[in-house]
N, CA, C, O and CB atoms as a CASP TS submission, in Angstrom:
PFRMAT TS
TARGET T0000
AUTHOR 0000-0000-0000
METHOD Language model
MODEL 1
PARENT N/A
ATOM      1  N   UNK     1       0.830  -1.195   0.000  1.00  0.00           N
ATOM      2  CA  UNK     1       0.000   0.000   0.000  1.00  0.00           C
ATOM      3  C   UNK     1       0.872   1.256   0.000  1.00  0.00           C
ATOM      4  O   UNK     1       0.501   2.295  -0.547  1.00  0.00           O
ATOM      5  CB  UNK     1      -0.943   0.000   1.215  1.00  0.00           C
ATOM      6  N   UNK     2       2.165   1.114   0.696  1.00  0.00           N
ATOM      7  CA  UNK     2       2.948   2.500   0.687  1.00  0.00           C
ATOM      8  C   UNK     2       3.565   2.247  -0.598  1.00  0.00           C
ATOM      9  O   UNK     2       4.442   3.098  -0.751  1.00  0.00           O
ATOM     10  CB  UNK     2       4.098   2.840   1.991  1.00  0.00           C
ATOM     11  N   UNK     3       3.507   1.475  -1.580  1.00  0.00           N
ATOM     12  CA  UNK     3       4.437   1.689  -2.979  1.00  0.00           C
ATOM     13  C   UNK     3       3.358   2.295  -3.549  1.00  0.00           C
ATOM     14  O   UNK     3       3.733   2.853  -4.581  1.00  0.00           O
ATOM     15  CB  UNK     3       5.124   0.296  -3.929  1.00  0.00           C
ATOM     16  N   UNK     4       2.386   2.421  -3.389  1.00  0.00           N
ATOM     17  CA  UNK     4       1.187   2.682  -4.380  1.00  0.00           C
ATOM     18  C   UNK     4       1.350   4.198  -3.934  1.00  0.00           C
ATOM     19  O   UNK     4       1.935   4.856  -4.795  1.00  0.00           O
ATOM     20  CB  UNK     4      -0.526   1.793  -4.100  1.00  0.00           C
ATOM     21  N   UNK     5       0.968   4.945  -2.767  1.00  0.00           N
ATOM     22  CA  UNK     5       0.857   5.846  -2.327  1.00  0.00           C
ATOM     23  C   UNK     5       1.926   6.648  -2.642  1.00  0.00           C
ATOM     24  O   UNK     5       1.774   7.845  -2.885  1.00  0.00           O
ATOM     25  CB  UNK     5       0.586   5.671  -1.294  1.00  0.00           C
ATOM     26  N   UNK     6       3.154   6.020  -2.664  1.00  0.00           N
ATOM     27  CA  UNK     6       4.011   7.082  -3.272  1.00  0.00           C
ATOM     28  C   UNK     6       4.507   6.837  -5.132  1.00  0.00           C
ATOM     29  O   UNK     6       5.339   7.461  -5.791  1.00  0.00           O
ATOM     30  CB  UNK     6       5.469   7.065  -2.182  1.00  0.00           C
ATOM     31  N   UNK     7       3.707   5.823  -5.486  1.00  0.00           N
ATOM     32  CA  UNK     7       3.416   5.883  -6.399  1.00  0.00           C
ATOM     33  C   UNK     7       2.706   6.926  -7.441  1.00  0.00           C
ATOM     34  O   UNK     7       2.963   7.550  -8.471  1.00  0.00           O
ATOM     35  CB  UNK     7       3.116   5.153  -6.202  1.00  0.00           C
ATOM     36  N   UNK     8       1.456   6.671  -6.338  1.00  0.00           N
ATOM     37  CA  UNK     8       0.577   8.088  -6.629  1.00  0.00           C
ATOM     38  C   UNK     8       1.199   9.199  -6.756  1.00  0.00           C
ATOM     39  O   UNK     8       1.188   9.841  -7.806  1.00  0.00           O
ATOM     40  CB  UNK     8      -0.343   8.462  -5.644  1.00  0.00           C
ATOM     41  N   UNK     9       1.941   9.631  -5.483  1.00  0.00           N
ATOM     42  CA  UNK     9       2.644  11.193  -5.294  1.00  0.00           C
ATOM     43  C   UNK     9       3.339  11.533  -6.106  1.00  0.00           C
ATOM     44  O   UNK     9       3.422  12.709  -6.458  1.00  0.00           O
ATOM     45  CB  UNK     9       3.445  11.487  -4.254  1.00  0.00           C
ATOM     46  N   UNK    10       4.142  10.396  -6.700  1.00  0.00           N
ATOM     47  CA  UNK    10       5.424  10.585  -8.226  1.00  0.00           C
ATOM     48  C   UNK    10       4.249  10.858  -9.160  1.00  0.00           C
ATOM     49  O   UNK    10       4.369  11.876  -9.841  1.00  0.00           O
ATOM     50  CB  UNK    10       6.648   8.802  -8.922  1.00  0.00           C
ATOM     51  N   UNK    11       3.547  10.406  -9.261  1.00  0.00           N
ATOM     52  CA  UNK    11       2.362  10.335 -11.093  1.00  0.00           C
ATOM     53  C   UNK    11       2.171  12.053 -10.604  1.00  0.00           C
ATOM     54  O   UNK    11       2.604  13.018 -11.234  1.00  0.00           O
ATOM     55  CB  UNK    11      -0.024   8.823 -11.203  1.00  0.00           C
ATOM     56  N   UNK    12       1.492  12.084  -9.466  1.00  0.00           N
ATOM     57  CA  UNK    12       0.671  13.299  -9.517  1.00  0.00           C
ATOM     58  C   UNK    12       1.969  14.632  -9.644  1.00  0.00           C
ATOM     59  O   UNK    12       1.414  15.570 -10.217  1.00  0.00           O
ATOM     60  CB  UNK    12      -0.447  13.367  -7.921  1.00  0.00           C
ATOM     61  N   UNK    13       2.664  14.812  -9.490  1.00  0.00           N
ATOM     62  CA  UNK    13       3.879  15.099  -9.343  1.00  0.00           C
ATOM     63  C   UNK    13       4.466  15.328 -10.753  1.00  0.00           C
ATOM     64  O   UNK    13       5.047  16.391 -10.970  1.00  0.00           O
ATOM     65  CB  UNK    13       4.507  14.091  -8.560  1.00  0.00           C
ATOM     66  N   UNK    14       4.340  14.288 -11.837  1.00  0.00           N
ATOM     67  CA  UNK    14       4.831  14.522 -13.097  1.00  0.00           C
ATOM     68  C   UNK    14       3.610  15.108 -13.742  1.00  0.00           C
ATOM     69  O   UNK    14       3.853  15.870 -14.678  1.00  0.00           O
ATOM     70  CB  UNK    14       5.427  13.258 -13.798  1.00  0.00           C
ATOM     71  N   UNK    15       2.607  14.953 -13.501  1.00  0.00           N
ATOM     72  CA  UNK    15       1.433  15.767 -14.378  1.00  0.00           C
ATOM     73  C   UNK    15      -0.509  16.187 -13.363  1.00  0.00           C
ATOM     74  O   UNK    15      -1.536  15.611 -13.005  1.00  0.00           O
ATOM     75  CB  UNK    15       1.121  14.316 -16.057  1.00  0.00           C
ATOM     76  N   UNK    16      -0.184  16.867 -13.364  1.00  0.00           N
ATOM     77  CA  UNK    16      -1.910  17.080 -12.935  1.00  0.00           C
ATOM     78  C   UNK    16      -3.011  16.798 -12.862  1.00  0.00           C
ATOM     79  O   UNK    16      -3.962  16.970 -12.099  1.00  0.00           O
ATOM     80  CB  UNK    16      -2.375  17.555 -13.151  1.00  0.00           C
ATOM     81  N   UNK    17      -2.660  16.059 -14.281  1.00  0.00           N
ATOM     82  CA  UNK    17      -3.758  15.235 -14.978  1.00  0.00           C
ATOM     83  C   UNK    17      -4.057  13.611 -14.153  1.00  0.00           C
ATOM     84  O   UNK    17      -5.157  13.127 -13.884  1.00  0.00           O
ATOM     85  CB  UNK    17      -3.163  14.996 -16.715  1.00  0.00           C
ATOM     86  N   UNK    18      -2.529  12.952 -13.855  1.00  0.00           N
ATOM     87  CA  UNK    18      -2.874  12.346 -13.324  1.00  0.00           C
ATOM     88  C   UNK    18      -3.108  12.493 -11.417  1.00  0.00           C
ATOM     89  O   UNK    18      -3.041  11.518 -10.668  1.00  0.00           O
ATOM     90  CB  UNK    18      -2.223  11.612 -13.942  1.00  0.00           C
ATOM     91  N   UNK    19      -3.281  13.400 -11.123  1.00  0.00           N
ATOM     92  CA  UNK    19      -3.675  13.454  -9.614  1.00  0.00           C
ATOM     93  C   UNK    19      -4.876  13.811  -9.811  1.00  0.00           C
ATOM     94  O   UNK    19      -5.512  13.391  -8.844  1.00  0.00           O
ATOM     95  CB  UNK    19      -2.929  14.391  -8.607  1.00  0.00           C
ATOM     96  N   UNK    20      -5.977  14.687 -10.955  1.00  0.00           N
ATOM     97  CA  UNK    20      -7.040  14.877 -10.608  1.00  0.00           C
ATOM     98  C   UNK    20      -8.310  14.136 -11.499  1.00  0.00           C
ATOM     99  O   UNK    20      -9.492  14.475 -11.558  1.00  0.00           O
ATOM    100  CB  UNK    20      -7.009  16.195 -10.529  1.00  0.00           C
ATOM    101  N   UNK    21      -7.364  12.605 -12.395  1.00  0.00           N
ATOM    102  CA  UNK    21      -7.976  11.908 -12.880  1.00  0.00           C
ATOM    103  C   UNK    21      -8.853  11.271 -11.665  1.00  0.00           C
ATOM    104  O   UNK    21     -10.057  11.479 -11.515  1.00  0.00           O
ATOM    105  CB  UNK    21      -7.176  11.176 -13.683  1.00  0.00           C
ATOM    106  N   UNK    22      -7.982  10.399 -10.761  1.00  0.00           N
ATOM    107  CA  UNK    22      -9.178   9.462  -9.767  1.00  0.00           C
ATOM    108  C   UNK    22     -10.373  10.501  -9.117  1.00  0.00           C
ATOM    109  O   UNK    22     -11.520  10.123  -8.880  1.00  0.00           O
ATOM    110  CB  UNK    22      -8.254   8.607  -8.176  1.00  0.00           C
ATOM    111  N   UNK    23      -9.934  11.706  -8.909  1.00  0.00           N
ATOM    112  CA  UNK    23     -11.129  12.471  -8.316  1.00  0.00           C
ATOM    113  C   UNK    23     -11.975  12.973  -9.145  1.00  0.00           C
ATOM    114  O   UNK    23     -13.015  13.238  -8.542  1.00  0.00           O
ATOM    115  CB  UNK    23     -10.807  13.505  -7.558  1.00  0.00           C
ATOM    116  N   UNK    24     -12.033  13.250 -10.322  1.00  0.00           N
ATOM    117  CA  UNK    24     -13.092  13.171 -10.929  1.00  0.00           C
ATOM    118  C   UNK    24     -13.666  12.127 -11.706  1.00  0.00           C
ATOM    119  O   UNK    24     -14.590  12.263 -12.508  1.00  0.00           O
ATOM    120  CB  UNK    24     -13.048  13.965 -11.471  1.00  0.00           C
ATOM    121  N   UNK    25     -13.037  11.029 -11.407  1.00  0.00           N
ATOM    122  CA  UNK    25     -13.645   9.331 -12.010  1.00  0.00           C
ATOM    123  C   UNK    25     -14.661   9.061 -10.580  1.00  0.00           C
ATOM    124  O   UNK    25     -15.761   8.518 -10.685  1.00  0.00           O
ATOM    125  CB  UNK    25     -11.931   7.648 -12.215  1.00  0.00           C
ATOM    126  N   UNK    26     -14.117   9.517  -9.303  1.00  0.00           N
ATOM    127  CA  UNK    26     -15.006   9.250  -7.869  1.00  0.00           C
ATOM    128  C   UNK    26     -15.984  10.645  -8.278  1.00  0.00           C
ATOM    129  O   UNK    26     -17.003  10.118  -8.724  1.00  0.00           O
ATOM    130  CB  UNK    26     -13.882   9.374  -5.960  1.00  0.00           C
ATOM    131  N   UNK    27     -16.095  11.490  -8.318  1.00  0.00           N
ATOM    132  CA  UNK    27     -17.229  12.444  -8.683  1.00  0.00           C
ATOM    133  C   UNK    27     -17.722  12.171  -9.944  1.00  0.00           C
ATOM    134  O   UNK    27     -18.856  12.631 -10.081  1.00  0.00           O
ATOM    135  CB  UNK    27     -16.846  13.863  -8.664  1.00  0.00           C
ATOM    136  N   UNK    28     -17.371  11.695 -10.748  1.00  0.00           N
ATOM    137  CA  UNK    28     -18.783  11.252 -11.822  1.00  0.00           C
ATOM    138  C   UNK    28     -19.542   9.984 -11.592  1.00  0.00           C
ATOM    139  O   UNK    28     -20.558   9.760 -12.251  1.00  0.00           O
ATOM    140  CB  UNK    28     -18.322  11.022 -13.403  1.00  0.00           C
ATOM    141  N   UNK    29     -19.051   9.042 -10.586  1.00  0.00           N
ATOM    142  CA  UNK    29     -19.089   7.861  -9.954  1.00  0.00           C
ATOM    143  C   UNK    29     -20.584   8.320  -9.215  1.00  0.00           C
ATOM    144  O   UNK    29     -21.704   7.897  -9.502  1.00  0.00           O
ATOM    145  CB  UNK    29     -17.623   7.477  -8.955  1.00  0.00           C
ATOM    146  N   UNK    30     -20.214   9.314  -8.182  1.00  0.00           N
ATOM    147  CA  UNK    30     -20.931   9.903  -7.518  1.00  0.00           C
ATOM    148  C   UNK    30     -22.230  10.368  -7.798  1.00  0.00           C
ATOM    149  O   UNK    30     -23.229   9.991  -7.184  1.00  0.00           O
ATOM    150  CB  UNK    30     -20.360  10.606  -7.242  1.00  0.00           C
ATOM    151  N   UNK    31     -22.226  11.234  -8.776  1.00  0.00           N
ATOM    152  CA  UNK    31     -23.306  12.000  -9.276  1.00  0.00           C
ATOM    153  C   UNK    31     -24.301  11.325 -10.212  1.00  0.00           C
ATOM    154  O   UNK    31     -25.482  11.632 -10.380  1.00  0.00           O
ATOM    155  CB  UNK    31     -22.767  13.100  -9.923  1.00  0.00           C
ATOM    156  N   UNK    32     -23.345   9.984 -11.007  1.00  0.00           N
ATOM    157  CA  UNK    32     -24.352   9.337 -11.686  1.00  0.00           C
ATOM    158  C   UNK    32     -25.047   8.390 -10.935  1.00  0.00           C
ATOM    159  O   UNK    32     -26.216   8.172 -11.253  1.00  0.00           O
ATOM    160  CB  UNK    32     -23.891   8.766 -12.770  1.00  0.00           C
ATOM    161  N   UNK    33     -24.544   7.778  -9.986  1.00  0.00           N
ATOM    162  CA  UNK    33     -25.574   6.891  -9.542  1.00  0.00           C
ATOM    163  C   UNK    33     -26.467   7.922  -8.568  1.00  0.00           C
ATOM    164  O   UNK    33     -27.658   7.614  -8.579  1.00  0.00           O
ATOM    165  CB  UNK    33     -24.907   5.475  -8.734  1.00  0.00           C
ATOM    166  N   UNK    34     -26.183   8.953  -7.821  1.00  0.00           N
ATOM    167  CA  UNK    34     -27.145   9.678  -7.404  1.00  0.00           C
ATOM    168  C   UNK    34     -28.595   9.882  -8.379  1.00  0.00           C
ATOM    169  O   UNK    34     -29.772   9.531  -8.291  1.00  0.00           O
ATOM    170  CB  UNK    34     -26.446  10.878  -7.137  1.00  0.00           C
ATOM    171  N   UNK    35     -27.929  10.500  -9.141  1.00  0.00           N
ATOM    172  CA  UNK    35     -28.962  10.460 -10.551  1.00  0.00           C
ATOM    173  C   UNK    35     -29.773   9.629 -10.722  1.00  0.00           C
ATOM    174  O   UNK    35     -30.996   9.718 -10.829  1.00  0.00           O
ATOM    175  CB  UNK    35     -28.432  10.324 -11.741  1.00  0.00           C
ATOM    176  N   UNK    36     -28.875   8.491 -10.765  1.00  0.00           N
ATOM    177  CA  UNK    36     -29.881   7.032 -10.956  1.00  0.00           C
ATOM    178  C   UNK    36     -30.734   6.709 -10.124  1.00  0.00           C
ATOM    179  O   UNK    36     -31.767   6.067 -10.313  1.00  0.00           O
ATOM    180  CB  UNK    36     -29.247   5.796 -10.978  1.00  0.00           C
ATOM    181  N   UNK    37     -30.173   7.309  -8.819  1.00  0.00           N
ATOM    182  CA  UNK    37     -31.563   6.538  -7.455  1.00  0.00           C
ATOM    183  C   UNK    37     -32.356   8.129  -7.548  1.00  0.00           C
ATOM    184  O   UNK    37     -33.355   8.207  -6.833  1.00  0.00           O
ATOM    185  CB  UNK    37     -30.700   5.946  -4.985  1.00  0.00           C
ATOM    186  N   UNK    38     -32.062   9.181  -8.224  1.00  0.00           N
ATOM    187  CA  UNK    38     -33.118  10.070  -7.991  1.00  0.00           C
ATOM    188  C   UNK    38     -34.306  10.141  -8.621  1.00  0.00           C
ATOM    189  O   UNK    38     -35.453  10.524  -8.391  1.00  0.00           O
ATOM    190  CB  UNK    38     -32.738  11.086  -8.090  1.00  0.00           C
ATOM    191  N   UNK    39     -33.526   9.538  -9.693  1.00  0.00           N
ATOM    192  CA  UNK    39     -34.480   9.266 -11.374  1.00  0.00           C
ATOM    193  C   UNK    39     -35.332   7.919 -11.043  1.00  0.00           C
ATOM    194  O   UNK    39     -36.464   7.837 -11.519  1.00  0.00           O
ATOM    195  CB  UNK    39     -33.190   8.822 -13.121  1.00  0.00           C
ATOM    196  N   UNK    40     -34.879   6.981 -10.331  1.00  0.00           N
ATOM    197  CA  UNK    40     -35.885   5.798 -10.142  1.00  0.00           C
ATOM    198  C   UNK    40     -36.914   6.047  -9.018  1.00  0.00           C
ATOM    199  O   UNK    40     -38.022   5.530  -9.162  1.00  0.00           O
ATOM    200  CB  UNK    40     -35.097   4.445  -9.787  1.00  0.00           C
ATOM    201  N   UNK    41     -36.614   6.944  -7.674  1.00  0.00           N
ATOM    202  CA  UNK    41     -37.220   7.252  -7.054  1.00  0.00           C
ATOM    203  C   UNK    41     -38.347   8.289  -7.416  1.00  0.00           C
ATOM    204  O   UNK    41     -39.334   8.155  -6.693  1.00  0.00           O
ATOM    205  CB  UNK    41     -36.515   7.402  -6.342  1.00  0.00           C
ATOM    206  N   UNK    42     -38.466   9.475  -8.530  1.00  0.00           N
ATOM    207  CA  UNK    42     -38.997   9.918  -9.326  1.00  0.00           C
ATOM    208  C   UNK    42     -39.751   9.425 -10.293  1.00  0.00           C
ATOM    209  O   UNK    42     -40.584  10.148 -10.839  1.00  0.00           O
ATOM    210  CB  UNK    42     -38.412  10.387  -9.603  1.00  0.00           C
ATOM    211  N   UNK    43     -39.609   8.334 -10.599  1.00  0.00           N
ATOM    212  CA  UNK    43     -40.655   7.584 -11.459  1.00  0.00           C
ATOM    213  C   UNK    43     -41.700   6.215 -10.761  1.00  0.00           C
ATOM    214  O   UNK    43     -42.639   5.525 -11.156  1.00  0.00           O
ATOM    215  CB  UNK    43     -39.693   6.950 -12.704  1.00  0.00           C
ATOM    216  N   UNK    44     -41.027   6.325  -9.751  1.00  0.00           N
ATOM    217  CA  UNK    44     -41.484   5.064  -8.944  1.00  0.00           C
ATOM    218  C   UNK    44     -43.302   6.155  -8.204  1.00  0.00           C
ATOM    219  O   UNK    44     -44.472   5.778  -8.136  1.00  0.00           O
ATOM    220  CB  UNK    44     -39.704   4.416  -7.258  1.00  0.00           C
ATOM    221  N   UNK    45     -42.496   7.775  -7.738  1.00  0.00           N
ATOM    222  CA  UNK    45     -43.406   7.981  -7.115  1.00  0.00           C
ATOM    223  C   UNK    45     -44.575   9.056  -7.871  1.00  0.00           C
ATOM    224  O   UNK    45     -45.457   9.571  -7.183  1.00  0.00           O
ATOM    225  CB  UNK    45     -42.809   8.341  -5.923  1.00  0.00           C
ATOM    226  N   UNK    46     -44.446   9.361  -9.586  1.00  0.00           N
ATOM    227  CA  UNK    46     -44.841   9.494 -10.622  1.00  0.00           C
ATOM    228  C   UNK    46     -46.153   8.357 -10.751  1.00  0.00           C
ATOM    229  O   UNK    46     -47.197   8.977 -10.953  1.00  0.00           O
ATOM    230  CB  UNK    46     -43.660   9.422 -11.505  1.00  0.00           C
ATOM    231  N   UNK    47     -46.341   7.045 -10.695  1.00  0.00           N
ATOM    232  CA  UNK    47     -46.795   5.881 -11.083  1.00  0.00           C
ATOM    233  C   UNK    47     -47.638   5.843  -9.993  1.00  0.00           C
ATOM    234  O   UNK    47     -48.384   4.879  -9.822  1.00  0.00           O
ATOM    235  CB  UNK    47     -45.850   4.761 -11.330  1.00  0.00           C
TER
END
């Protein structure tokens, strides 16, 4: 787990891109399944 972690710190370190790839792969993660239980809960109580 600590090779990974400073794994991470070197990637994020050579480019930006990769330090603020996983956080916005966990925030679209986020928002779509929100979506999804808002949108099913919305049609469930539509019916």
């Amino acid at each position: 787990m600590n090779d990974f972690v400073k794994g991470f710190i070197k990637g994020a370190k050579e480019t930006p891109r990769g330090f603020f790839a996983p956080a916005v792969a966990i925030w679209r993660m986020l928002i779509d399944t929100s979506d999804s239980l808002t949108k099913d809960k919305n049609s469930v109580r539509r019916t």
